[in-house]
C-alpha positions in Angstrom: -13.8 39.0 -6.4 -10.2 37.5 -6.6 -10.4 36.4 -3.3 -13.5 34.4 -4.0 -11.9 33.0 -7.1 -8.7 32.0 -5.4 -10.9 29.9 -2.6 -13.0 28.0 -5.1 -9.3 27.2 -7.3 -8.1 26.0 -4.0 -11.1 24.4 -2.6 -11.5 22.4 -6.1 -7.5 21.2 -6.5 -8.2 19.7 -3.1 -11.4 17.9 -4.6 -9.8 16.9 -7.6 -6.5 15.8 -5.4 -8.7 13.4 -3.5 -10.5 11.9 -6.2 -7.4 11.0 -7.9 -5.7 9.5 -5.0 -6.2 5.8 -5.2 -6.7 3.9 -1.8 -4.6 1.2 -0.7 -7.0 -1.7 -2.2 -6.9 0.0 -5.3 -3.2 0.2 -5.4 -2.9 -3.1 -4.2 -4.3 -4.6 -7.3 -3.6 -1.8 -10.1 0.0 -3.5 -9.0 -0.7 -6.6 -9.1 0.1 -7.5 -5.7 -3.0 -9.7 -5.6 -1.8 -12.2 -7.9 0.2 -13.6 -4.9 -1.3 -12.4 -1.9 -4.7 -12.6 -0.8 -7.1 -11.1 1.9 -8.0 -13.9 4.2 -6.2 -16.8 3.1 -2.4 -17.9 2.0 -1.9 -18.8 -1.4 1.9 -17.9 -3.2 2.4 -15.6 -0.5 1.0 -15.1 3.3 -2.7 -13.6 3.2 -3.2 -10.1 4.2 -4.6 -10.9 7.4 -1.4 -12.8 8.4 0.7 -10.1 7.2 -1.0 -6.4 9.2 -1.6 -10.1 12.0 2.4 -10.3 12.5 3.1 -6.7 12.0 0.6 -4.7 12.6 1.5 -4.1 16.4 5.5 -2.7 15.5 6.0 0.7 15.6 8.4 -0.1 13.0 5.7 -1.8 11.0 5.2 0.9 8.3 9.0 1.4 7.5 9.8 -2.2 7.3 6.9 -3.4 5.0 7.3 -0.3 2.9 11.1 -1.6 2.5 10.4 -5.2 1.8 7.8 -4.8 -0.7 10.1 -2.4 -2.3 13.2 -4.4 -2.3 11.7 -7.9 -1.5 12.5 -10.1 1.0 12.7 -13.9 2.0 12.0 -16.0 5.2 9.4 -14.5 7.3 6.7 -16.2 6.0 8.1 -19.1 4.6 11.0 -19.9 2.1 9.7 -18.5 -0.8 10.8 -14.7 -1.5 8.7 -12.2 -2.6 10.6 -10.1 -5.5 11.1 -6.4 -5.5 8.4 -4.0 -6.5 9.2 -3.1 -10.2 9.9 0.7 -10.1 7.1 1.7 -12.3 5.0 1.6 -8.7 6.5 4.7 -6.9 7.2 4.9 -3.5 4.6 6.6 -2.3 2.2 4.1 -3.9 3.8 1.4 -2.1 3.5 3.3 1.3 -0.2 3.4 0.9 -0.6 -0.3 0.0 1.7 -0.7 3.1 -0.8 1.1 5.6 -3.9 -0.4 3.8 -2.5 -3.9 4.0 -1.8 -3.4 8.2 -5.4 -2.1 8.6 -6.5 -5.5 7.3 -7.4 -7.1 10.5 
């Protein structure tokens, strides 16, 4: 009987794990990255199209934007910069916008 009680306490952390994980869309706005980027078209900053567009074929990709959205950045879209993430958004967070963002075709 333990055994069968130890499978359905594992079976249902992994449930509950998944349902709390946001996806990257999610993320994306619970951080408010949409008030300067948008899916198909640029407004303050480059759409998301343009963005997974110019990147999405590095194998570097991931690293990079994970980097510059944490610690901003400046001149590859332009002249305006994009600010650092505030650090209330955790790494991990950003790394899943990141991959979201480059799936955006």
């Amino acid at each position: 009987m333990n055994v069968l009680h130890l499978t359905v306490f594992v079976a249902s952390l992994s449930i509950s794990a998944n349902a709390l994980a946001a996806d990257g869309e999610t993320l994306f706005k619970q951080s408010n990255c949409n008030m300067c980027h948008a899916a198909a078209s640029a407004s303050l900053g480059p759409s998301l199209k343009d963005i997974a567009s110019k990147y999405g074929k590095s194998d570097t990709a991931l690293s990079k934007l994970t980097a510059k959205v944490r610690n901003g950045g400046k001149g590859s879209f332009g002249t305006l910069p994009m600010p650092a993430t505030p650090k209330s958004v955790s790494d991990e967070s950003i790394k899943t916008i990141v991959q979201w963002i480059l799936s955006q075709k």
